[in-house]
CHARMM-style PDB file with segment names, atoms N, HN, CA, C and O in Angstrom:
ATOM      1  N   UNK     1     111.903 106.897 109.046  1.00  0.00      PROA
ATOM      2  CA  UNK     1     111.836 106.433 107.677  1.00  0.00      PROA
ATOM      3  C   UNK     1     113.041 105.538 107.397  1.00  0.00      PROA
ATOM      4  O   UNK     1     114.139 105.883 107.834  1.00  0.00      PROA
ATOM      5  N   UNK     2     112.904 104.399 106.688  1.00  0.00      PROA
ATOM      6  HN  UNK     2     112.012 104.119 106.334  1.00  0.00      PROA
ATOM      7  CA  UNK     2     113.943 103.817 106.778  1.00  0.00      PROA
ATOM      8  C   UNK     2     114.806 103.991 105.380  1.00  0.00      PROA
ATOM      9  O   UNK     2     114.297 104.291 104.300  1.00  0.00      PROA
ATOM     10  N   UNK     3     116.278 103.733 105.620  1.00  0.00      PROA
ATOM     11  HN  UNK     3     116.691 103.490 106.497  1.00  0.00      PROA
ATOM     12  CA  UNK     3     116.964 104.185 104.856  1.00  0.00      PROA
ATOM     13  C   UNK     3     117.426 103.445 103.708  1.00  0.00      PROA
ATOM     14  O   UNK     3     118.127 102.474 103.993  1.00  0.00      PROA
ATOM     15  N   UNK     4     117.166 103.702 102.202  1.00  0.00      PROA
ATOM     16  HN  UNK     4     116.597 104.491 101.971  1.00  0.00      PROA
ATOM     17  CA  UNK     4     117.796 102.862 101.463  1.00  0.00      PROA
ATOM     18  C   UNK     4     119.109 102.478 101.031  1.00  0.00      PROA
ATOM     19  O   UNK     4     119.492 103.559 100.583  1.00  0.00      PROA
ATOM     20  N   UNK     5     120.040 101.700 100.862  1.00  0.00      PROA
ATOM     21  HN  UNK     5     119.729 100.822 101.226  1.00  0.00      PROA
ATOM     22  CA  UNK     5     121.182 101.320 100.945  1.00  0.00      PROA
ATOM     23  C   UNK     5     121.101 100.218  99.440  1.00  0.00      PROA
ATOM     24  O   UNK     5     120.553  99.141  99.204  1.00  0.00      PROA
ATOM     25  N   UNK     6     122.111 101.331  98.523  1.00  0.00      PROA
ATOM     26  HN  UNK     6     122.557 102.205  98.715  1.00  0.00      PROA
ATOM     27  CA  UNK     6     122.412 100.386  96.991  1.00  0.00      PROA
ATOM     28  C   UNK     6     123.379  99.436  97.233  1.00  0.00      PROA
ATOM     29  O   UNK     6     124.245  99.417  98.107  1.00  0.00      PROA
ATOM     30  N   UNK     7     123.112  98.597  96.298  1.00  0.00      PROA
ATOM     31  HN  UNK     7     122.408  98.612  95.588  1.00  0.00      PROA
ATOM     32  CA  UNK     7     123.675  97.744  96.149  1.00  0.00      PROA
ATOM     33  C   UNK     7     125.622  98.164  95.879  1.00  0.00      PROA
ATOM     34  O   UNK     7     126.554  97.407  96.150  1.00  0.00      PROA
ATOM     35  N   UNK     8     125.681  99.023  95.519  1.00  0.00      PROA
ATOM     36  HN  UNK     8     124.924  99.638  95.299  1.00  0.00      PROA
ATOM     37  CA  UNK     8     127.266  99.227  95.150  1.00  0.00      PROA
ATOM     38  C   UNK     8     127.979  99.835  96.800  1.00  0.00      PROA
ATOM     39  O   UNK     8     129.134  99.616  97.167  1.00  0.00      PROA
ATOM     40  N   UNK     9     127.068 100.512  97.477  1.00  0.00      PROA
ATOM     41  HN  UNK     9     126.130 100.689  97.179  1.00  0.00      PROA
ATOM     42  CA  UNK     9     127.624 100.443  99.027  1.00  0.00      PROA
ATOM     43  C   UNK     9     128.578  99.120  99.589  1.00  0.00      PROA
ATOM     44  O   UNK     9     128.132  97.991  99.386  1.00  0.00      PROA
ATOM     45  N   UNK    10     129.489  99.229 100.079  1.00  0.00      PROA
ATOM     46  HN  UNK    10     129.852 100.146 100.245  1.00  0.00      PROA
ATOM     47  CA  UNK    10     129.916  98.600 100.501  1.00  0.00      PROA
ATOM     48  C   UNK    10     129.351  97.900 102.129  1.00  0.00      PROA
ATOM     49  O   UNK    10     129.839  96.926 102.703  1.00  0.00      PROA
ATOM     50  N   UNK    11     128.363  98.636 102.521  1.00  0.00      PROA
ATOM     51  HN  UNK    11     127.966  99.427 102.055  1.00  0.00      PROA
ATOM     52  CA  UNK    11     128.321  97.713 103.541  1.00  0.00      PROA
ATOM     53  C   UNK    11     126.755  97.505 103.280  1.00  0.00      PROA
ATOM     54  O   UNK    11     125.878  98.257 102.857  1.00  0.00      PROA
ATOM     55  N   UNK    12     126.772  95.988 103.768  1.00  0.00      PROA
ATOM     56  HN  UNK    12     127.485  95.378 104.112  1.00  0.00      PROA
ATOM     57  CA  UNK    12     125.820  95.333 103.448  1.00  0.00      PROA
ATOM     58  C   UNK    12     124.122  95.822 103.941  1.00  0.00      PROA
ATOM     59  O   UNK    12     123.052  96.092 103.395  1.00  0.00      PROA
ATOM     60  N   UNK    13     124.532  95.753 104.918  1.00  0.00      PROA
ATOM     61  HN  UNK    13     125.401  95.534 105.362  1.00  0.00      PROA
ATOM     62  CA  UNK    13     123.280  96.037 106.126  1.00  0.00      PROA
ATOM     63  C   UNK    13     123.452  97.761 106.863  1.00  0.00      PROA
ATOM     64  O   UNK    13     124.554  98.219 107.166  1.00  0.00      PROA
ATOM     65  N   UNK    14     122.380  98.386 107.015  1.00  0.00      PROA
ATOM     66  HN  UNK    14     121.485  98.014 106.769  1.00  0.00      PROA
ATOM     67  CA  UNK    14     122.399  99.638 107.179  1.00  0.00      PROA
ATOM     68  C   UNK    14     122.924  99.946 109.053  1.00  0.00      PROA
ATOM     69  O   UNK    14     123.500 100.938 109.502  1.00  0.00      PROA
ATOM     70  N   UNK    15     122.324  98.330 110.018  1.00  0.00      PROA
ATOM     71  HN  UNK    15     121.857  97.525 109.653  1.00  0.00      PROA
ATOM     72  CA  UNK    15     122.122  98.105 110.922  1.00  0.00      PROA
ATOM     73  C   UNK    15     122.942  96.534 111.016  1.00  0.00      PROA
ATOM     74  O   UNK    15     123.564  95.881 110.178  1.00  0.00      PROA
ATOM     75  N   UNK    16     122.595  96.300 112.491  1.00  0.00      PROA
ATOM     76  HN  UNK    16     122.090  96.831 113.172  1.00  0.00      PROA
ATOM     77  CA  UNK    16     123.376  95.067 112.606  1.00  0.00      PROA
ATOM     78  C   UNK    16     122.447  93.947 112.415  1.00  0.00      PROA
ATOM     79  O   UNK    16     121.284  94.330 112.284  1.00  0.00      PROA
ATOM     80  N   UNK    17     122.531  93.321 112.388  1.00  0.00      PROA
ATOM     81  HN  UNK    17     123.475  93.010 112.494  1.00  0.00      PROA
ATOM     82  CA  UNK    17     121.389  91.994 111.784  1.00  0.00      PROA
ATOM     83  C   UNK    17     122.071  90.268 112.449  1.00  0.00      PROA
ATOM     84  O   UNK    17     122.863  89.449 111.982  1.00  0.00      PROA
ATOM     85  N   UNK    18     121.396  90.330 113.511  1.00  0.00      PROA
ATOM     86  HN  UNK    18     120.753  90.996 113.890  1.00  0.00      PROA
ATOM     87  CA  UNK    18     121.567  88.995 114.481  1.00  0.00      PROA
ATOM     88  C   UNK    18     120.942  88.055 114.226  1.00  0.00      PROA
ATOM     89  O   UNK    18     119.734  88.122 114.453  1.00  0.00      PROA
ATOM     90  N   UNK    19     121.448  86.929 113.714  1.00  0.00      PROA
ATOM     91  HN  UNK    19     122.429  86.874 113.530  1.00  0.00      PROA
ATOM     92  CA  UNK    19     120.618  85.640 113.704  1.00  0.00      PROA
ATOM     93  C   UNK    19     120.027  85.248 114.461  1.00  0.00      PROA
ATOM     94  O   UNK    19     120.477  84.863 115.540  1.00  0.00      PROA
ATOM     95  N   UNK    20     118.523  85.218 114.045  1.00  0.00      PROA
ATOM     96  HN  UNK    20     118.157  85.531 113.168  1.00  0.00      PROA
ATOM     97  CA  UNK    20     117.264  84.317 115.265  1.00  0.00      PROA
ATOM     98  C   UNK    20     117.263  85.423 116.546  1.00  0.00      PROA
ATOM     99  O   UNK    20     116.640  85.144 117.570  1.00  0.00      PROA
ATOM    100  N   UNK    21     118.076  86.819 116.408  1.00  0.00      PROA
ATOM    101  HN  UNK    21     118.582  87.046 115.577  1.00  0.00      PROA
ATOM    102  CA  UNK    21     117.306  87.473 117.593  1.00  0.00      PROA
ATOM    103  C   UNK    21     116.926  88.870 116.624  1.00  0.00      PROA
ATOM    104  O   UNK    21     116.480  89.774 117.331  1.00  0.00      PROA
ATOM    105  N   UNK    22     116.992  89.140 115.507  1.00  0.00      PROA
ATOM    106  HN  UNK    22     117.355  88.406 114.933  1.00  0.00      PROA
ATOM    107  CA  UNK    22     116.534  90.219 114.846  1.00  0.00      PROA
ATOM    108  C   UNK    22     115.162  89.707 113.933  1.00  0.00      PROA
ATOM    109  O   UNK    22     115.078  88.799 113.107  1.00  0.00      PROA
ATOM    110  N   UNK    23     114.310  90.503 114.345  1.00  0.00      PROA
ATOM    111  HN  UNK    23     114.378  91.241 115.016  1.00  0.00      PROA
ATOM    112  CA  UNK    23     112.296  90.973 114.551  1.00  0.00      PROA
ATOM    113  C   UNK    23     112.461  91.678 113.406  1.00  0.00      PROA
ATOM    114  O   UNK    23     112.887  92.827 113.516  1.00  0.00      PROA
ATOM    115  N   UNK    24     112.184  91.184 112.183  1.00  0.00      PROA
ATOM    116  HN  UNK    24     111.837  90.250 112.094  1.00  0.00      PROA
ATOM    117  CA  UNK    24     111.387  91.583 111.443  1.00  0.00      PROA
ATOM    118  C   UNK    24     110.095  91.980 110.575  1.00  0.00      PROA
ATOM    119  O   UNK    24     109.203  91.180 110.859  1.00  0.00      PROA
ATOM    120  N   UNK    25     109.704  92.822 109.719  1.00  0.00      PROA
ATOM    121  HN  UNK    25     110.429  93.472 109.488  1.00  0.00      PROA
ATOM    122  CA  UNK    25     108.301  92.938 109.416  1.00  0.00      PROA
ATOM    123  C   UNK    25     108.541  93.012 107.646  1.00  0.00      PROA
ATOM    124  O   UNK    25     109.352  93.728 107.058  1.00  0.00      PROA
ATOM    125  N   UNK    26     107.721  92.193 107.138  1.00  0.00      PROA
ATOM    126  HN  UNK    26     107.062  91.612 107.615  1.00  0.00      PROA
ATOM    127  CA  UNK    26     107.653  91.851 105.746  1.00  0.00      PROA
ATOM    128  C   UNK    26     106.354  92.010 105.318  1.00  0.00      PROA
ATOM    129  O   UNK    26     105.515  92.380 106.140  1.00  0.00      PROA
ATOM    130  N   UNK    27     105.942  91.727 103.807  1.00  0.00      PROA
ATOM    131  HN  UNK    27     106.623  91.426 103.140  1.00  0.00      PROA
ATOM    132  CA  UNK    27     104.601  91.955 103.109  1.00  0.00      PROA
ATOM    133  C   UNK    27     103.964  90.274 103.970  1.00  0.00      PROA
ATOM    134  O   UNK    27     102.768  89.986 103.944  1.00  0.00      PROA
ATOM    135  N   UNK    28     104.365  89.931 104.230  1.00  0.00      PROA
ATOM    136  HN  UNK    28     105.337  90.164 104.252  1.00  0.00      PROA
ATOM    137  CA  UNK    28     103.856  88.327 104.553  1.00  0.00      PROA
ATOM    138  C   UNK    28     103.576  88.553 105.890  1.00  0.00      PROA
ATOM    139  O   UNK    28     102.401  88.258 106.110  1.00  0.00      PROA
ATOM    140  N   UNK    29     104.226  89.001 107.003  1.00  0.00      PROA
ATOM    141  HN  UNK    29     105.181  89.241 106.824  1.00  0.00      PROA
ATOM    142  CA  UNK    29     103.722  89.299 107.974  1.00  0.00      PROA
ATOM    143  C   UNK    29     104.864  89.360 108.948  1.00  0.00      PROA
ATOM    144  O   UNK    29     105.985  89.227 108.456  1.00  0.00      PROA
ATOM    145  N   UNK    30     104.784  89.515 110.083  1.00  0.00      PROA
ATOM    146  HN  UNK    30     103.873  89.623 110.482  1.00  0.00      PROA
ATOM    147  CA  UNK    30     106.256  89.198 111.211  1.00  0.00      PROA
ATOM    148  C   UNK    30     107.175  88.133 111.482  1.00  0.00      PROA
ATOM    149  O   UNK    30     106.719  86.994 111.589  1.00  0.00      PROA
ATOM    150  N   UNK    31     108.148  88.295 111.582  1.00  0.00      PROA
ATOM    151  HN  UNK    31     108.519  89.220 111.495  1.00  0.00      PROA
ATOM    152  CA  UNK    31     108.746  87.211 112.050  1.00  0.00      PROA
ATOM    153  C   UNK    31     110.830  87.464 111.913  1.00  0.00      PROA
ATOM    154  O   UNK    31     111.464  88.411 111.447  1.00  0.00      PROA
ATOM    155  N   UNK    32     111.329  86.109 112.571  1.00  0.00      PROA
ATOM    156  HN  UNK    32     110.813  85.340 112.949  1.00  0.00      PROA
ATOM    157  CA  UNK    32     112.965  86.250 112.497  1.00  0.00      PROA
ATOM    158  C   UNK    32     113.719  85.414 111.828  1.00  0.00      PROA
ATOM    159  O   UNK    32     113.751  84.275 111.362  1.00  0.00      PROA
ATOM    160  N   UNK    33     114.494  86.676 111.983  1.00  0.00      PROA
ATOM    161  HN  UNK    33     114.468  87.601 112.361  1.00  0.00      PROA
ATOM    162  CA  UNK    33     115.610  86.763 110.590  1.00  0.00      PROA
ATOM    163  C   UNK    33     116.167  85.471 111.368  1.00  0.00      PROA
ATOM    164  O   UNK    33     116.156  85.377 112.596  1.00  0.00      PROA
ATOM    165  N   UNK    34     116.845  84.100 110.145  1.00  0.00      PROA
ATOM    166  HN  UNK    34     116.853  84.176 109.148  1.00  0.00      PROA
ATOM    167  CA  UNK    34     116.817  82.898 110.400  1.00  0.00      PROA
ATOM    168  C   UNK    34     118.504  83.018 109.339  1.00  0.00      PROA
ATOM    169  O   UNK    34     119.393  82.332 109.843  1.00  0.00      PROA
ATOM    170  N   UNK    35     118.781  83.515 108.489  1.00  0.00      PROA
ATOM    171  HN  UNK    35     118.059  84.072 108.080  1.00  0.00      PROA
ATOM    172  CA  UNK    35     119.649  83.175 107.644  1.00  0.00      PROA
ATOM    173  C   UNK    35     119.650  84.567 106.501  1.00  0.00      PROA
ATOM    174  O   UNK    35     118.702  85.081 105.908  1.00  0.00      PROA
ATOM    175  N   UNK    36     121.215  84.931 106.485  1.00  0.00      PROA
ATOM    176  HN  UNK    36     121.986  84.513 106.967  1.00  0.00      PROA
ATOM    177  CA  UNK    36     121.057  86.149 105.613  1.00  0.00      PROA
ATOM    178  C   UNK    36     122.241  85.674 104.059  1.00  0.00      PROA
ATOM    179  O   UNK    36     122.973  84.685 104.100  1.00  0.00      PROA
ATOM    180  N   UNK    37     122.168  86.551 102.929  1.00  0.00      PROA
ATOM    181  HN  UNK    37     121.573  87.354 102.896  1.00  0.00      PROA
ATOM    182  CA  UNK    37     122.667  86.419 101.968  1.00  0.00      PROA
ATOM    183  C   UNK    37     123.111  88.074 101.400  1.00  0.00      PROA
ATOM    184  O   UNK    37     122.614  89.110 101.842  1.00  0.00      PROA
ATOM    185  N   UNK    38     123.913  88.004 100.580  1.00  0.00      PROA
ATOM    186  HN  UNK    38     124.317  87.163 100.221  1.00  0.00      PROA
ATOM    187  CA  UNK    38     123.599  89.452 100.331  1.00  0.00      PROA
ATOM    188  C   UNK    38     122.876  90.122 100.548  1.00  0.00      PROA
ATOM    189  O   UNK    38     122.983  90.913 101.485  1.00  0.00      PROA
ATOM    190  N   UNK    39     121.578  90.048  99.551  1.00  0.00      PROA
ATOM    191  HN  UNK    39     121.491  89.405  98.790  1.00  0.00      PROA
ATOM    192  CA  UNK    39     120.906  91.377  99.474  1.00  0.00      PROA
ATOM    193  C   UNK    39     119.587  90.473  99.952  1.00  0.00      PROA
ATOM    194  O   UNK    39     118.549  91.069  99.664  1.00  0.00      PROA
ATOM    195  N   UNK    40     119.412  89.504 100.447  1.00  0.00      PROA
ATOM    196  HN  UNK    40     120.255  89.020 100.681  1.00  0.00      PROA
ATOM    197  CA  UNK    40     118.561  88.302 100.045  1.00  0.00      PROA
ATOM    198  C   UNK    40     118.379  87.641 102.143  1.00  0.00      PROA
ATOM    199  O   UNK    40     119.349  87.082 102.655  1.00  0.00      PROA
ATOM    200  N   UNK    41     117.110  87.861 102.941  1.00  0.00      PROA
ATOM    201  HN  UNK    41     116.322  88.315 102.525  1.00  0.00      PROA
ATOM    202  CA  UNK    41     117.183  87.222 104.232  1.00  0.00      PROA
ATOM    203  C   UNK    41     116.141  86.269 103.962  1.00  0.00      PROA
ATOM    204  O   UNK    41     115.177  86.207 103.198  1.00  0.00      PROA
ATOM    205  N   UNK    42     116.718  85.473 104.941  1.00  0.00      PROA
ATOM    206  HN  UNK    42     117.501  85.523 105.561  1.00  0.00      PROA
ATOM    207  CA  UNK    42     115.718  84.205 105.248  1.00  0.00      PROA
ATOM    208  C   UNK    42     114.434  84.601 106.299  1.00  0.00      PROA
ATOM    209  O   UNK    42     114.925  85.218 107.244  1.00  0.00      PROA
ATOM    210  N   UNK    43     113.157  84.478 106.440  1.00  0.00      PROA
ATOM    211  HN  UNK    43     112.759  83.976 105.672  1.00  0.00      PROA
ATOM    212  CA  UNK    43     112.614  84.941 107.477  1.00  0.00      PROA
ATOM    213  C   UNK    43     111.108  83.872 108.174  1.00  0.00      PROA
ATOM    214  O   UNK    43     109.923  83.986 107.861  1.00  0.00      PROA
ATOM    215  N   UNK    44     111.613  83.085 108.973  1.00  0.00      PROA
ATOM    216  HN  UNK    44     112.576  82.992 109.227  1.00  0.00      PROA
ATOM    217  CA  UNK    44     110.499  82.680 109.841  1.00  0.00      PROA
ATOM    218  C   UNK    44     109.379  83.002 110.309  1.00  0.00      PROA
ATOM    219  O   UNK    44     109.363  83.154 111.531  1.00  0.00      PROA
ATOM    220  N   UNK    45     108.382  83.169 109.738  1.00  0.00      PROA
ATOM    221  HN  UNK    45     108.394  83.046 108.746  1.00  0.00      PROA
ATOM    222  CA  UNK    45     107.102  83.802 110.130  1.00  0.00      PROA
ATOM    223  C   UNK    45     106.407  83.129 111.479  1.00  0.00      PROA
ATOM    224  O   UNK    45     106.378  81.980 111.919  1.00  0.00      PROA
ATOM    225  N   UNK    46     105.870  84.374 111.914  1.00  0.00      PROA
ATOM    226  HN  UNK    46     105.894  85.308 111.556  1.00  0.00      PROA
ATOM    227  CA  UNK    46     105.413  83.994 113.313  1.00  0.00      PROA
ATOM    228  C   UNK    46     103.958  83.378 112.935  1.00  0.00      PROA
ATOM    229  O   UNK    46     103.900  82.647 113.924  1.00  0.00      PROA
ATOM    230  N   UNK    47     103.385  83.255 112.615  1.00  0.00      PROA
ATOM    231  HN  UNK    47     103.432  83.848 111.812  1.00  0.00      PROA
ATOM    232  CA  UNK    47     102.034  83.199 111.988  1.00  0.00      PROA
ATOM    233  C   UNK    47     101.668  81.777 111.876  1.00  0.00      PROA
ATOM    234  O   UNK    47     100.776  81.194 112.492  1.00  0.00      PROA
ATOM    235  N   UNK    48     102.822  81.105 110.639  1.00  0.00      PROA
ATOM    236  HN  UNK    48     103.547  81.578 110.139  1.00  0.00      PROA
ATOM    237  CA  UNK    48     102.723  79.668 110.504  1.00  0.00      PROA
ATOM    238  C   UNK    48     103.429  79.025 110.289  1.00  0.00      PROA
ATOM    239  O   UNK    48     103.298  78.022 109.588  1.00  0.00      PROA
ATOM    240  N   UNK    49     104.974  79.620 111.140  1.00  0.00      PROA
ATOM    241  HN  UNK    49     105.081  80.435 111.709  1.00  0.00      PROA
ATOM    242  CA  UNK    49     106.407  78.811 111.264  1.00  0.00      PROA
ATOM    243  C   UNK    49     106.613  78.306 109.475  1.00  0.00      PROA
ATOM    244  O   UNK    49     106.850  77.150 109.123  1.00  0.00      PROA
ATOM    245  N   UNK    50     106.471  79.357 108.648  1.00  0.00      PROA
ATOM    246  HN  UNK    50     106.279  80.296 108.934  1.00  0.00      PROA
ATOM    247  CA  UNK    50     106.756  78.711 107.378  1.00  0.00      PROA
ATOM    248  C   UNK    50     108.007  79.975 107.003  1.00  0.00      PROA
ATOM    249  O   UNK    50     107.902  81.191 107.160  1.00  0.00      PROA
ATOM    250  N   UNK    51     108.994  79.307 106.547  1.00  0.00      PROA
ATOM    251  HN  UNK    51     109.079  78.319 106.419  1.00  0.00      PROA
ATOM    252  CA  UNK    51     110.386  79.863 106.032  1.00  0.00      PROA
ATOM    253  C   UNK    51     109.993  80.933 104.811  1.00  0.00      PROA
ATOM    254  O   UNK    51     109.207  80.679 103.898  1.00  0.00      PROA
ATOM    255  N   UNK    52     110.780  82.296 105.018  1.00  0.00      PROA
ATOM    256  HN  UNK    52     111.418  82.503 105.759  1.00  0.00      PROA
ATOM    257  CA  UNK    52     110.343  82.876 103.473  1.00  0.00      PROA
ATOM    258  C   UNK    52     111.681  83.639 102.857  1.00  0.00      PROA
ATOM    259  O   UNK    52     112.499  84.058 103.676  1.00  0.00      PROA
ATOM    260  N   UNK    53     111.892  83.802 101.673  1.00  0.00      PROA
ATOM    261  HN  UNK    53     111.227  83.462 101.008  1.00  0.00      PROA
ATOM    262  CA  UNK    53     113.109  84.677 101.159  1.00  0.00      PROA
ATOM    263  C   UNK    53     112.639  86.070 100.645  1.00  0.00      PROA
ATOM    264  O   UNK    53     111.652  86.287  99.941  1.00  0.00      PROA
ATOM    265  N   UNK    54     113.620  87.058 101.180  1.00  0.00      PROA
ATOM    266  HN  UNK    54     114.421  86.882 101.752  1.00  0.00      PROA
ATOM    267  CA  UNK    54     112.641  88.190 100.820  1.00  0.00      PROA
ATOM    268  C   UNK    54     114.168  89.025 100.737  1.00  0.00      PROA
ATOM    269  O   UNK    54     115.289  88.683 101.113  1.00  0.00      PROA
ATOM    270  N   UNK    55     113.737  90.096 100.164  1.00  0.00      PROA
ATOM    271  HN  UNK    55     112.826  90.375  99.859  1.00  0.00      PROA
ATOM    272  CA  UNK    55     114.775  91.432 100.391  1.00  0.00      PROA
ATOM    273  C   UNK    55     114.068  92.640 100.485  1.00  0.00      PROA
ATOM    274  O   UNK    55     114.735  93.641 100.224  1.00  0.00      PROA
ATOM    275  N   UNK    56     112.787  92.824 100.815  1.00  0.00      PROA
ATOM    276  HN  UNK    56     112.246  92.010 101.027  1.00  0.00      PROA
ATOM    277  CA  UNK    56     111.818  93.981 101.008  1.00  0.00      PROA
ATOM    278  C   UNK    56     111.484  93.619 102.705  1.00  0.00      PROA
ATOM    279  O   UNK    56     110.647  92.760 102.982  1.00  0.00      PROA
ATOM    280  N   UNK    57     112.190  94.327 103.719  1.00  0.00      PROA
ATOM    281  HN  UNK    57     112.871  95.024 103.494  1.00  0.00      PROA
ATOM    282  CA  UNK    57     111.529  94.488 105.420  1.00  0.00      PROA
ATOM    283  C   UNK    57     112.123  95.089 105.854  1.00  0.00      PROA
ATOM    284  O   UNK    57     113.249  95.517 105.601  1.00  0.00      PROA
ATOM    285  N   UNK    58     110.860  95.339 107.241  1.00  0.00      PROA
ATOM    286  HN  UNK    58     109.946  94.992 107.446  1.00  0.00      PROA
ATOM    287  CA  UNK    58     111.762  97.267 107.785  1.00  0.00      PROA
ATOM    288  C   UNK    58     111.653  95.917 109.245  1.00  0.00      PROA
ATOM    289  O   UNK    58     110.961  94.923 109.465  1.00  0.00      PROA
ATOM    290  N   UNK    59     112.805  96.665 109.959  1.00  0.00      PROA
ATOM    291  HN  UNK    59     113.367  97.472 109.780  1.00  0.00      PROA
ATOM    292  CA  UNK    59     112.985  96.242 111.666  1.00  0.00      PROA
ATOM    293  C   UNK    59     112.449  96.598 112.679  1.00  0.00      PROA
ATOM    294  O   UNK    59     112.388  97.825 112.754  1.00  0.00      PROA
ATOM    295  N   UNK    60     112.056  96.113 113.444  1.00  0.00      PROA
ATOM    296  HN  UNK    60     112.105  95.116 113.383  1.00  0.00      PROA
ATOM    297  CA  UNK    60     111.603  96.035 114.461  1.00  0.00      PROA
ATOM    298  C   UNK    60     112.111  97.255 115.691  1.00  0.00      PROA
ATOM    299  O   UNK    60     113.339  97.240 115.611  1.00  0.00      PROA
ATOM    300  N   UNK    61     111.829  97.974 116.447  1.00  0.00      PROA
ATOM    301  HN  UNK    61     110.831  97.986 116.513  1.00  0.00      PROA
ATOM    302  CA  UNK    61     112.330  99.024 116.878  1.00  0.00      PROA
ATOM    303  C   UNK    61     112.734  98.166 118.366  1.00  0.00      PROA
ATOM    304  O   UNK    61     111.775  98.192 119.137  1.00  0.00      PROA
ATOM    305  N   UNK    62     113.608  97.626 118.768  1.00  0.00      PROA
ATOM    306  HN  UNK    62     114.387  97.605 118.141  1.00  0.00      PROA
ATOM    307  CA  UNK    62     114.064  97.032 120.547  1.00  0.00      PROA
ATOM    308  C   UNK    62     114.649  98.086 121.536  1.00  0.00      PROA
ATOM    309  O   UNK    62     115.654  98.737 121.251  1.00  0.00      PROA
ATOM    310  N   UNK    63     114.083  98.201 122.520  1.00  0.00      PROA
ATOM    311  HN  UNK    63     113.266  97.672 122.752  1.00  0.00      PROA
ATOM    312  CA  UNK    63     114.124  98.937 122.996  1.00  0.00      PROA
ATOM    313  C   UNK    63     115.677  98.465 123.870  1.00  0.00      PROA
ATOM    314  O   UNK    63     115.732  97.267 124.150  1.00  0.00      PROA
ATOM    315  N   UNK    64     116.746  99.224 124.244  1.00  0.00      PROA
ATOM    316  HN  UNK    64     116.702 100.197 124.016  1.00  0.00      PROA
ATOM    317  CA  UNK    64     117.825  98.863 125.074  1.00  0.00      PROA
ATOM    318  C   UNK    64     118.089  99.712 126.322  1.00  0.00      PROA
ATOM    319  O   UNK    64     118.061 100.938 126.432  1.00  0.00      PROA
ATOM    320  N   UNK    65     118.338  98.816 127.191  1.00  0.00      PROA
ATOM    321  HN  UNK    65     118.361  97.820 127.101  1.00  0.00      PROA
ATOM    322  CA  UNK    65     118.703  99.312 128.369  1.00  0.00      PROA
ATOM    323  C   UNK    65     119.969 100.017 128.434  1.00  0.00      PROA
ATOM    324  OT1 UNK    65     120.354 100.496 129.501  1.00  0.00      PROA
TER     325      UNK     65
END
């Protein structure tokens, strides 16, 4: 379940959040994180390479060696 994190927390992100290699999932559909802001990511959809701003998505689970 993923975890919610207020705004008065001091740290931003619950997780680490890599430009253009962090897989996200949004109401719009999949795609990567391209550009972040506060509370606010940029996200590239895989679907139809169209840019979106969102602050509602859960991550992608990567598996590590």
């Amino acid at each position: 379940m993923p975890r919610k994190v207020l705004r008065s927390q001091s740290e931003l992100y619950p997780f680490v959040v890599e430009l253009n290699k962090t897989r996200v999932i949004t109401r719009e559909g999949k795609g990567l994180i391209t550009k972040k802001t506060n509370e606010w990511i940029y996200v590239l959809l895989d679907k139809n390479n169209q840019t979106i701003k969102t602050s509602i998505y859960l991550v992608e689970c990567m598996e590590t060696a």
